[in-house]
PDB file with SEQRES, HELIX, SHEET and CRYST1 records, atoms N, CA, C and O in Angstrom:
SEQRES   1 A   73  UNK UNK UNK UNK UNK UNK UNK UNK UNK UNK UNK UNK UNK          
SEQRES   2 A   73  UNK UNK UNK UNK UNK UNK UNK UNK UNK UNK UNK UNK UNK          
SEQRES   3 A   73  UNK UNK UNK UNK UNK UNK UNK UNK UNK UNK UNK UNK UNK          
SEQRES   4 A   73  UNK UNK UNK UNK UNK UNK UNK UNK UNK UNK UNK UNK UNK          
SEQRES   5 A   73  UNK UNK UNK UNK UNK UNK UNK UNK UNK UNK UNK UNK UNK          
SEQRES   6 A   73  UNK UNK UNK UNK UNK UNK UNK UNK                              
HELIX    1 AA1 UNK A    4  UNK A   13  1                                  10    
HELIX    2 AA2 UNK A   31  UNK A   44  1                                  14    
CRYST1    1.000    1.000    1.000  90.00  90.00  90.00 P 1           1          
ATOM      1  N   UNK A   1      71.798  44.999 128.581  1.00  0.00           N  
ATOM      2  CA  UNK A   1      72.982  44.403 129.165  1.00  0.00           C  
ATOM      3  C   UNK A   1      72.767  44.113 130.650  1.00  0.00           C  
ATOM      4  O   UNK A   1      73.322  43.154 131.186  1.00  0.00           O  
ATOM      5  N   UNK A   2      71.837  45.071 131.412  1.00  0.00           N  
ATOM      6  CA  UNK A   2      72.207  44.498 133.147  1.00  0.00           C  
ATOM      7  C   UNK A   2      70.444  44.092 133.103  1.00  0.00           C  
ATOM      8  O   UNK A   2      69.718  44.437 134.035  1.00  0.00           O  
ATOM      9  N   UNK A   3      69.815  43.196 131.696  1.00  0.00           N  
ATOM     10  CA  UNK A   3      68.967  42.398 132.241  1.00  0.00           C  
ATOM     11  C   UNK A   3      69.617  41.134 131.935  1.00  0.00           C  
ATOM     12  O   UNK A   3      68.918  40.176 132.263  1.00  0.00           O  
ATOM     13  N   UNK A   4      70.721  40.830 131.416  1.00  0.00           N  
ATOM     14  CA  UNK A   4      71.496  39.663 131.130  1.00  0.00           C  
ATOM     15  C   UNK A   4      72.382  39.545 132.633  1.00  0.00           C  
ATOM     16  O   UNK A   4      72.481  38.514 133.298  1.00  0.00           O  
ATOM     17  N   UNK A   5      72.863  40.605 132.899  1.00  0.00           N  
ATOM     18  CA  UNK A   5      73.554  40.138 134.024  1.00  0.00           C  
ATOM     19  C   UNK A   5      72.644  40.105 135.042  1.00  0.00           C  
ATOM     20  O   UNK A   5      73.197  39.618 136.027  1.00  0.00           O  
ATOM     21  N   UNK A   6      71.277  40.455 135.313  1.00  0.00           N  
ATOM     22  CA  UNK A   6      70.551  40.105 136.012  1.00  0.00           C  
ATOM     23  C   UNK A   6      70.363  38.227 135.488  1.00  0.00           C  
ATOM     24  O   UNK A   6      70.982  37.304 136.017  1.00  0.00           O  
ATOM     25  N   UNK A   7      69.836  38.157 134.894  1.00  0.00           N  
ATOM     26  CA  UNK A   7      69.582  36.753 134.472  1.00  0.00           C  
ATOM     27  C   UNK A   7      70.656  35.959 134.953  1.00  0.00           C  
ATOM     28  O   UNK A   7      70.315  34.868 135.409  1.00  0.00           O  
ATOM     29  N   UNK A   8      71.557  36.159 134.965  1.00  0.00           N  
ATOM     30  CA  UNK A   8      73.685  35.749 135.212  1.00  0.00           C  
ATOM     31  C   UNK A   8      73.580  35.379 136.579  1.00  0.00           C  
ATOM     32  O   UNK A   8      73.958  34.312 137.060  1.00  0.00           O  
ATOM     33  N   UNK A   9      72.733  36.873 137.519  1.00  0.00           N  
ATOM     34  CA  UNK A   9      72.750  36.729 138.675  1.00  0.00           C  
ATOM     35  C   UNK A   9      71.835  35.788 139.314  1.00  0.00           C  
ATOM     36  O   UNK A   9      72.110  35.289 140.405  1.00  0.00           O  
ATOM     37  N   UNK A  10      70.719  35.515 138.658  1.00  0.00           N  
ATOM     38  CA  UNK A  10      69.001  34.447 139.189  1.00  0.00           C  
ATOM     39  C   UNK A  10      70.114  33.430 138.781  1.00  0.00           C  
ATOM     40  O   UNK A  10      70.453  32.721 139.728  1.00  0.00           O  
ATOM     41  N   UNK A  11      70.680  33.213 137.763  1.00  0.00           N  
ATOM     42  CA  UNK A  11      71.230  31.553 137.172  1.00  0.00           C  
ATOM     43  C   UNK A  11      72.304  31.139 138.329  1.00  0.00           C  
ATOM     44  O   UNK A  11      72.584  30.009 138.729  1.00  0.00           O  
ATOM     45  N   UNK A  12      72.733  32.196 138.676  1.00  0.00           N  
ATOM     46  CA  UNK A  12      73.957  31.357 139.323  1.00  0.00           C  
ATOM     47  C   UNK A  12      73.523  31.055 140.919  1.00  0.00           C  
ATOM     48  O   UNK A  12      74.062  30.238 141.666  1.00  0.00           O  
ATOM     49  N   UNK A  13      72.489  31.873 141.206  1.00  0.00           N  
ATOM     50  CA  UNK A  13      71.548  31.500 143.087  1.00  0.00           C  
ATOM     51  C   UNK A  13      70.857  30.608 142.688  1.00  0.00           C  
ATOM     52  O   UNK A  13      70.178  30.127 143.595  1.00  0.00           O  
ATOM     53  N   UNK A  14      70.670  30.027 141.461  1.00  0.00           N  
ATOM     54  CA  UNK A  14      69.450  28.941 141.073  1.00  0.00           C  
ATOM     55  C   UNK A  14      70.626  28.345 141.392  1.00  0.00           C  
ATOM     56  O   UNK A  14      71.005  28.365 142.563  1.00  0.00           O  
ATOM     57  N   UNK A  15      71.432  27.681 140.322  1.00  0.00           N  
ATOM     58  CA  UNK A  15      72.636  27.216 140.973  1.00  0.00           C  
ATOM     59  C   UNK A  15      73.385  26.304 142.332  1.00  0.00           C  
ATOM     60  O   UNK A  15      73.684  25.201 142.790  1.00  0.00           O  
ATOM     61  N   UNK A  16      73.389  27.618 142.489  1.00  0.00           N  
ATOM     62  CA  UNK A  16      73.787  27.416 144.456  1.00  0.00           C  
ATOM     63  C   UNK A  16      72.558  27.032 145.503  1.00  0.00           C  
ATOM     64  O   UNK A  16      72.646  26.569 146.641  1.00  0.00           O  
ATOM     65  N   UNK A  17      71.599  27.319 144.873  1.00  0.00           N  
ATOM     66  CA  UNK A  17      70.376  26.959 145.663  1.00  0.00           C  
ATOM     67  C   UNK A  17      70.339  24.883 145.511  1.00  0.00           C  
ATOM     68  O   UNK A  17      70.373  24.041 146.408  1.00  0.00           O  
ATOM     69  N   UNK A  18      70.289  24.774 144.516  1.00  0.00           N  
ATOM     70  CA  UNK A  18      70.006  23.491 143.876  1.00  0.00           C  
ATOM     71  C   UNK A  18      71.009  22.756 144.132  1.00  0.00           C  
ATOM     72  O   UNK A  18      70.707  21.567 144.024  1.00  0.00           O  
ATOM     73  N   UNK A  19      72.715  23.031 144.600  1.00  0.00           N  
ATOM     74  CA  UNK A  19      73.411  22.060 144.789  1.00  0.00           C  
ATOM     75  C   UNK A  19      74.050  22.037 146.352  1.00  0.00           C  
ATOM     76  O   UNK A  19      75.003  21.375 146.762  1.00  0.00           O  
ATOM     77  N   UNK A  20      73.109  23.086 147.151  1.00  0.00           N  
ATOM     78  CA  UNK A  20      73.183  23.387 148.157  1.00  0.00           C  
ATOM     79  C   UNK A  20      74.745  23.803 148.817  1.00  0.00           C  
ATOM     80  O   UNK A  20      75.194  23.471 149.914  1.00  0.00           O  
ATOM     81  N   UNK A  21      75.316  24.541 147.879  1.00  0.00           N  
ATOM     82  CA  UNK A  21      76.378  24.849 148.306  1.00  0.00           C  
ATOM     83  C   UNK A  21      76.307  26.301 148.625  1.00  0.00           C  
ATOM     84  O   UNK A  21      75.457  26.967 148.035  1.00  0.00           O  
ATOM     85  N   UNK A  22      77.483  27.153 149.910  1.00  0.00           N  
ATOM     86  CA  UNK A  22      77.358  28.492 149.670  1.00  0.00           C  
ATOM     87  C   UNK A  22      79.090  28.857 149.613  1.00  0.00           C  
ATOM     88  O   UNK A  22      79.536  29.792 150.277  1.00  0.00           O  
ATOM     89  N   UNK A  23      79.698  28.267 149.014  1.00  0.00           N  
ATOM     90  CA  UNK A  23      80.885  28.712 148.484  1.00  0.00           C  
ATOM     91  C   UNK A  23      82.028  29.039 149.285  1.00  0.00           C  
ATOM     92  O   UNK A  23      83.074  29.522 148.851  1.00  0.00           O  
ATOM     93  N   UNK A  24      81.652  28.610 151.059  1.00  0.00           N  
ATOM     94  CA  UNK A  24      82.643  29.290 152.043  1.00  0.00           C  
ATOM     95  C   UNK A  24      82.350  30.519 152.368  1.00  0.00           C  
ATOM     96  O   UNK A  24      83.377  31.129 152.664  1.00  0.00           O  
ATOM     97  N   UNK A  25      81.301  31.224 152.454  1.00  0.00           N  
ATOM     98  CA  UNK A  25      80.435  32.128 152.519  1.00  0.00           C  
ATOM     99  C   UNK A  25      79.719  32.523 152.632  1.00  0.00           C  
ATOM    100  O   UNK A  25      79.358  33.420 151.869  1.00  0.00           O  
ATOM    101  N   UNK A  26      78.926  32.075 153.798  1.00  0.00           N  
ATOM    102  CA  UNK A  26      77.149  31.654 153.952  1.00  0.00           C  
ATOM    103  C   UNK A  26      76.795  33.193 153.829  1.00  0.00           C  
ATOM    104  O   UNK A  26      75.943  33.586 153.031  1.00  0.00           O  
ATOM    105  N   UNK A  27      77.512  34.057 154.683  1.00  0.00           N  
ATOM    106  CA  UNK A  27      76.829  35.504 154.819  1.00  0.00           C  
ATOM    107  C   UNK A  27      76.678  35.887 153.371  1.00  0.00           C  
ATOM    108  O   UNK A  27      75.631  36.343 152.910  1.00  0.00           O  
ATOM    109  N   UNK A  28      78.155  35.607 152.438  1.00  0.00           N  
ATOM    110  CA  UNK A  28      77.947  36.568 151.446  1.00  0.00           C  
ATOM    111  C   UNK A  28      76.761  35.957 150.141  1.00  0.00           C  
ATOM    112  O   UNK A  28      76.088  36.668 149.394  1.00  0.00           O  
ATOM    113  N   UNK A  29      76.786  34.861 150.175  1.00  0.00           N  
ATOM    114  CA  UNK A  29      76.037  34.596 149.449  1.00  0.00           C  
ATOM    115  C   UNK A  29      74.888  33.621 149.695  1.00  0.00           C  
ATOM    116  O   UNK A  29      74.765  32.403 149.564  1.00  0.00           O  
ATOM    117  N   UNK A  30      73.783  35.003 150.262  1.00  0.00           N  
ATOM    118  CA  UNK A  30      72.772  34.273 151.060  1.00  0.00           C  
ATOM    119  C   UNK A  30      71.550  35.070 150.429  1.00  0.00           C  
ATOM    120  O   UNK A  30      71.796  36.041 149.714  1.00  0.00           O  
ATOM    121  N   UNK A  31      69.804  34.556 150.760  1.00  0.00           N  
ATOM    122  CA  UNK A  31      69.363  34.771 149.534  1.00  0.00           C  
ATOM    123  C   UNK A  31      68.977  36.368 149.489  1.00  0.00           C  
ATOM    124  O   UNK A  31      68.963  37.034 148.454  1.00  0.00           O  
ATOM    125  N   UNK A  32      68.715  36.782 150.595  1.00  0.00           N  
ATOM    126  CA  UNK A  32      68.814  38.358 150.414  1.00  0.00           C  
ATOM    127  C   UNK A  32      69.511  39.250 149.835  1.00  0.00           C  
ATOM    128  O   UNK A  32      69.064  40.381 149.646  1.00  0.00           O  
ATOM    129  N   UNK A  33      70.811  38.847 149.434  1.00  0.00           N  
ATOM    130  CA  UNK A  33      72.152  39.213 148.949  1.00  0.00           C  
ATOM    131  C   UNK A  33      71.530  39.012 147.134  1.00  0.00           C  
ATOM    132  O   UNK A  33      71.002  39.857 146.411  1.00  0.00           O  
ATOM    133  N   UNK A  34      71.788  37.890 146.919  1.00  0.00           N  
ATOM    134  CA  UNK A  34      71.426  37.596 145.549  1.00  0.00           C  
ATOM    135  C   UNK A  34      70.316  38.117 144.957  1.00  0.00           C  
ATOM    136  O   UNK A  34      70.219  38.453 143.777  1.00  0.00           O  
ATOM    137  N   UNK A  35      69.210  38.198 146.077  1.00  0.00           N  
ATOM    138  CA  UNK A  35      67.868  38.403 144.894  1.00  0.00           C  
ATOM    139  C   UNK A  35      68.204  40.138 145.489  1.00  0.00           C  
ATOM    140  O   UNK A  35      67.423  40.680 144.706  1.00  0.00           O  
ATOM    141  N   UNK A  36      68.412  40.550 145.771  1.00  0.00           N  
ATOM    142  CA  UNK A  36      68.730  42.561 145.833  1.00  0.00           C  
ATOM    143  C   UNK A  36      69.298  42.601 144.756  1.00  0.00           C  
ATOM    144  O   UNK A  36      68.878  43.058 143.693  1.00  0.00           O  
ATOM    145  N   UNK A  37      70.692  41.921 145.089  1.00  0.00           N  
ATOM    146  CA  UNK A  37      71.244  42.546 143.609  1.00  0.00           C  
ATOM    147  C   UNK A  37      70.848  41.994 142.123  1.00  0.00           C  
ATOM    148  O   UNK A  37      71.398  42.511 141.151  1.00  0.00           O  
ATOM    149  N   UNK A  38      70.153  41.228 141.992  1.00  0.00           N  
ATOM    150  CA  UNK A  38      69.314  40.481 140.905  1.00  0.00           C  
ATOM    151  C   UNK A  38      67.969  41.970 140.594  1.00  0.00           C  
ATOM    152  O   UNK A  38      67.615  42.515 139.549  1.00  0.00           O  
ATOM    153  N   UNK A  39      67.616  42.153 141.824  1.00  0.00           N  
ATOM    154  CA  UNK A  39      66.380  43.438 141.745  1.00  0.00           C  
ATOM    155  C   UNK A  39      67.061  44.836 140.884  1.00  0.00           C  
ATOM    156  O   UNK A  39      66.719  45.456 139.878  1.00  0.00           O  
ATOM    157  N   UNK A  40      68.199  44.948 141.863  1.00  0.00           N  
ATOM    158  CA  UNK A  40      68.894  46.139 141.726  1.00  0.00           C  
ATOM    159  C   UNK A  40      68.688  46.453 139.905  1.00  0.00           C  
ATOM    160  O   UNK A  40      68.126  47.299 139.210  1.00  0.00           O  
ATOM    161  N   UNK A  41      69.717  44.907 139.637  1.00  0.00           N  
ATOM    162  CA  UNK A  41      70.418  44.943 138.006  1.00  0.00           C  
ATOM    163  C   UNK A  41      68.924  45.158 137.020  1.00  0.00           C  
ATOM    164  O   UNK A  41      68.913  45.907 136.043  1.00  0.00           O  
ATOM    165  N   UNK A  42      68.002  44.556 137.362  1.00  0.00           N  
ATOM    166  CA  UNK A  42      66.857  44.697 136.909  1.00  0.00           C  
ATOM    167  C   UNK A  42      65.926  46.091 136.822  1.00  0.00           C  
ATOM    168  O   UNK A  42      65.125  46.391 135.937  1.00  0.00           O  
ATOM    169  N   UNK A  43      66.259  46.782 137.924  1.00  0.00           N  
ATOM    170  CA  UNK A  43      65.406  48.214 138.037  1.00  0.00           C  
ATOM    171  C   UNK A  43      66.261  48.868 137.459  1.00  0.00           C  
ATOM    172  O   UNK A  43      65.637  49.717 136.821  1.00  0.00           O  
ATOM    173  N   UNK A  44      67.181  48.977 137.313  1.00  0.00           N  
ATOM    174  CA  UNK A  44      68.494  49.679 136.488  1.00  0.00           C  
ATOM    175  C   UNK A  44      67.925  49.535 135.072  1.00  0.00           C  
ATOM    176  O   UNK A  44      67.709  50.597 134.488  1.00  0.00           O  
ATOM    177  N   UNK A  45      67.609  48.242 134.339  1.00  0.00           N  
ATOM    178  CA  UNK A  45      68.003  48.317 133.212  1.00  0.00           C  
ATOM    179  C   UNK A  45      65.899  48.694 132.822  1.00  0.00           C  
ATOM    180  O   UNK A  45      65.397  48.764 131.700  1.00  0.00           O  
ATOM    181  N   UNK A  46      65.478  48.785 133.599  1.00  0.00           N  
ATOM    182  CA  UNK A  46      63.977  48.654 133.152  1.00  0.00           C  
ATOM    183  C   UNK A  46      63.726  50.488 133.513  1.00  0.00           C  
ATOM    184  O   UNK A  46      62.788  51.111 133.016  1.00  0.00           O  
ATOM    185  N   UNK A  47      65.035  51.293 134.705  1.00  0.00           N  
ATOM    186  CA  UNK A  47      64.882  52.739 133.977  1.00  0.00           C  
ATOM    187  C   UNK A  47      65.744  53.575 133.305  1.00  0.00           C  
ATOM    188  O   UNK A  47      65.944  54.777 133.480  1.00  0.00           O  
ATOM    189  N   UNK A  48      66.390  52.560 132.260  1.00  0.00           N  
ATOM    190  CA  UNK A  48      67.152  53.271 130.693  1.00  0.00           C  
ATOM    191  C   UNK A  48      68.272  53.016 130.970  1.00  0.00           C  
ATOM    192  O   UNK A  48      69.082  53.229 130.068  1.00  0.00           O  
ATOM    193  N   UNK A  49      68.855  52.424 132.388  1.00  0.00           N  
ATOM    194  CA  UNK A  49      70.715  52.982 132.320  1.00  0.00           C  
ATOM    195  C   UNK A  49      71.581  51.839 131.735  1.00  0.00           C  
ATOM    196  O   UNK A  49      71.351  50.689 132.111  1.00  0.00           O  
ATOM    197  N   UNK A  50      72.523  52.078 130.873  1.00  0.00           N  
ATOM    198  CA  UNK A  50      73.042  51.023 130.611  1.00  0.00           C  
ATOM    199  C   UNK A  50      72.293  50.401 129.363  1.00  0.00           C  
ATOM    200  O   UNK A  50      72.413  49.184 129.226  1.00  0.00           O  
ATOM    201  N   UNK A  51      71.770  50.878 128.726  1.00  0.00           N  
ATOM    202  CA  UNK A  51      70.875  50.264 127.365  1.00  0.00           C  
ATOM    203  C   UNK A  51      71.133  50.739 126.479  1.00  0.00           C  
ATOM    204  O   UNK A  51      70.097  50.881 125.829  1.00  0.00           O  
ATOM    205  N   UNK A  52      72.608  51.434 125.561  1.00  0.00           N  
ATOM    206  CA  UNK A  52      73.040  51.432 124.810  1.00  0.00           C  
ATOM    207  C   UNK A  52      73.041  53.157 124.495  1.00  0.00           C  
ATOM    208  O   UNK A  52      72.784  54.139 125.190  1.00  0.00           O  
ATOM    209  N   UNK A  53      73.500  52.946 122.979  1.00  0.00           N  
ATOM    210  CA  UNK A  53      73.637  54.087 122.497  1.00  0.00           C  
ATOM    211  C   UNK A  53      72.071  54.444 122.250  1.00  0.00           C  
ATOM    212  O   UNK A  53      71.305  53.506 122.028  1.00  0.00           O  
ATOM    213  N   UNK A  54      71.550  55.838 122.285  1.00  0.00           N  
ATOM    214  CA  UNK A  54      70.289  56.608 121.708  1.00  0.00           C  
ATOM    215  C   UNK A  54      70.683  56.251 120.267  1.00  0.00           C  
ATOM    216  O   UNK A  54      71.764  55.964 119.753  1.00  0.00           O  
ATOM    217  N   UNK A  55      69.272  56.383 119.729  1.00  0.00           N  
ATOM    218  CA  UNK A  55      69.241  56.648 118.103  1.00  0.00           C  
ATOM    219  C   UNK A  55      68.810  58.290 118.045  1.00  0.00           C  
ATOM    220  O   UNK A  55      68.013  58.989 118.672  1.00  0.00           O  
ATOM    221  N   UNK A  56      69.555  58.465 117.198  1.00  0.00           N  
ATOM    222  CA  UNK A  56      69.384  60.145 116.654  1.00  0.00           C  
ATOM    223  C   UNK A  56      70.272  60.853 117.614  1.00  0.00           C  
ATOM    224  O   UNK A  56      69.787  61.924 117.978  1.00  0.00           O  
ATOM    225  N   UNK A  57      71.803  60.478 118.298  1.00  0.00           N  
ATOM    226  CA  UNK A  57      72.378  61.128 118.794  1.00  0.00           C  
ATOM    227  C   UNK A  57      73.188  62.203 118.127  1.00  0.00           C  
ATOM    228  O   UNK A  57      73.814  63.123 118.653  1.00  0.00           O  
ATOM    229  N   UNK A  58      73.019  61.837 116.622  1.00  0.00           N  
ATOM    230  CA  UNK A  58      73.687  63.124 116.106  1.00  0.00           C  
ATOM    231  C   UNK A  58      75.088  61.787 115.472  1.00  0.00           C  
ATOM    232  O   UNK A  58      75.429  62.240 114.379  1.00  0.00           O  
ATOM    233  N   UNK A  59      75.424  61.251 115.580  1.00  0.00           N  
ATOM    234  CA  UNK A  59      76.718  60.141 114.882  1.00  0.00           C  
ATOM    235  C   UNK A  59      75.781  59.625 113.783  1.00  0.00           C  
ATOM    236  O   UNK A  59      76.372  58.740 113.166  1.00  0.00           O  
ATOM    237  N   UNK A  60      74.567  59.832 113.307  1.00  0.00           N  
ATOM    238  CA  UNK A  60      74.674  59.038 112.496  1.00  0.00           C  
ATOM    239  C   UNK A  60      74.132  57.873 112.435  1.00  0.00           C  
ATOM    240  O   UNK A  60      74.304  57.146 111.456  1.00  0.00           O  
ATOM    241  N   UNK A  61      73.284  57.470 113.635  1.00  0.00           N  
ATOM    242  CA  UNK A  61      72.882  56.568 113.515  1.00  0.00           C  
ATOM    243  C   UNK A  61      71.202  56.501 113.208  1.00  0.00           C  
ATOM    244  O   UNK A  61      70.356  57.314 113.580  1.00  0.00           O  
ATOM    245  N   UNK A  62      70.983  55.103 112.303  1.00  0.00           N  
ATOM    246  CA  UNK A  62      69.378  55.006 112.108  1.00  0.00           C  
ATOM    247  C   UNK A  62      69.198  55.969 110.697  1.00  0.00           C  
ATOM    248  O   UNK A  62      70.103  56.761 110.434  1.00  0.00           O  
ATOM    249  N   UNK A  63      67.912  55.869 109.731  1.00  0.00           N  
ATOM    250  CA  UNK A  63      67.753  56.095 108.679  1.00  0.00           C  
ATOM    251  C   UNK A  63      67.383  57.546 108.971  1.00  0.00           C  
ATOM    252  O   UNK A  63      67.157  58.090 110.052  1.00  0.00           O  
ATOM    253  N   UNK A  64      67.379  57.980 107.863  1.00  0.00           N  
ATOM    254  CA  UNK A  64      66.598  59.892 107.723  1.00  0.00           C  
ATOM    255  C   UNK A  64      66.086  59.826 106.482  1.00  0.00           C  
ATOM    256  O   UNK A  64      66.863  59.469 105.597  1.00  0.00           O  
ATOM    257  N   UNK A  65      64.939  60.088 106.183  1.00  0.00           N  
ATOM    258  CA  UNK A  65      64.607  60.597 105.256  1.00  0.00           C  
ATOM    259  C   UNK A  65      63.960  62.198 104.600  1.00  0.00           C  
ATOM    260  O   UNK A  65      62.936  62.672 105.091  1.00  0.00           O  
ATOM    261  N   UNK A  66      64.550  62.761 103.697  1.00  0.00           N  
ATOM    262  CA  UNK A  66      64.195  63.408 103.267  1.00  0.00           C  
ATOM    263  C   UNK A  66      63.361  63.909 102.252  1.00  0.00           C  
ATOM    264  O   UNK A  66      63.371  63.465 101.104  1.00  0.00           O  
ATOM    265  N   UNK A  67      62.556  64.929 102.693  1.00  0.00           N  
ATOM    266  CA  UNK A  67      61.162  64.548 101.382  1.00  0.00           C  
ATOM    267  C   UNK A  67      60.399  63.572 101.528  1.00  0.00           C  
ATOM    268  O   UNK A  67      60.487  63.241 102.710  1.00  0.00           O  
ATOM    269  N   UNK A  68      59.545  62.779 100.881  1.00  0.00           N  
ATOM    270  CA  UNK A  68      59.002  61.587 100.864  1.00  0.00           C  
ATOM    271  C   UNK A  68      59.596  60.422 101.083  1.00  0.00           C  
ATOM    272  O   UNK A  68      60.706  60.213 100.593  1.00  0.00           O  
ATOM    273  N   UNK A  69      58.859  59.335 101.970  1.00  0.00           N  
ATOM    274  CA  UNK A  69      59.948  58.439 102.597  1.00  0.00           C  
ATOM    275  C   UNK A  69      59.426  57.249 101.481  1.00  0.00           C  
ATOM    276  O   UNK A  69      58.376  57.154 100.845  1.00  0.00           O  
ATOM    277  N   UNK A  70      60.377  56.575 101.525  1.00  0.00           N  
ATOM    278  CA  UNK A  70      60.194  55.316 100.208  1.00  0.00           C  
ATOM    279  C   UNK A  70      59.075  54.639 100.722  1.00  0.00           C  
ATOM    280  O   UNK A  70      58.624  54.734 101.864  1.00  0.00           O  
ATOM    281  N   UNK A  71      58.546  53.757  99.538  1.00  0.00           N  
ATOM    282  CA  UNK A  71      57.050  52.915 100.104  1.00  0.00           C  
ATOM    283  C   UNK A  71      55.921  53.436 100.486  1.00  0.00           C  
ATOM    284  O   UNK A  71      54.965  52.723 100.793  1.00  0.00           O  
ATOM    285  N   UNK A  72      55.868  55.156 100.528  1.00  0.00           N  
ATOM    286  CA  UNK A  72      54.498  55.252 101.349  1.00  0.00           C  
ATOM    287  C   UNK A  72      53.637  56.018 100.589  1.00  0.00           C  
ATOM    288  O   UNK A  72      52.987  57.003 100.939  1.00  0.00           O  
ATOM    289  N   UNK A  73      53.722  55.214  99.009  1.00  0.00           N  
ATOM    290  CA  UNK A  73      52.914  55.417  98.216  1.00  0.00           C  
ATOM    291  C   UNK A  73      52.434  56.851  97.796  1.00  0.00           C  
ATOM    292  O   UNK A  73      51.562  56.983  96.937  1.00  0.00           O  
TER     293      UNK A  73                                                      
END                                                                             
């Protein structure tokens, strides 16, 4: 999820870069601003946070097998 809103964040400074507008806001949306928090959303999601539920939290989720698992001959 915050490598999509990273992506959200590069698309929309691509954007503003390309139609040379800064929205009434030069400070706030200037390129140091955008590509940090583009970094930020990115190092976030590349160390685990925000990437969903675990499998095997105990709810139930994902297969179990017991005994011999099907197919493995």
């Amino acid at each position: 999820m915050l490598a999509i809103a990273a992506a959200i964040v590069f698309g929309i400074w691509l954007l503003l870069d390309l139609f040379d507008t800064n929205l009434g806001a030069p400070d706030l949306f200037n390129f140091s601003t955008m590509a940090s928090l583009g970094l930020l959303l990115l190092s976030l999601y590349l160390a685990g946070v925000g990437s969903g539920p675990r499998a095997g939290g105990g709810s139930g989720s994902g297969r179990r097998f017991y005994g011999r698992r099907p197919g493995r001959g």
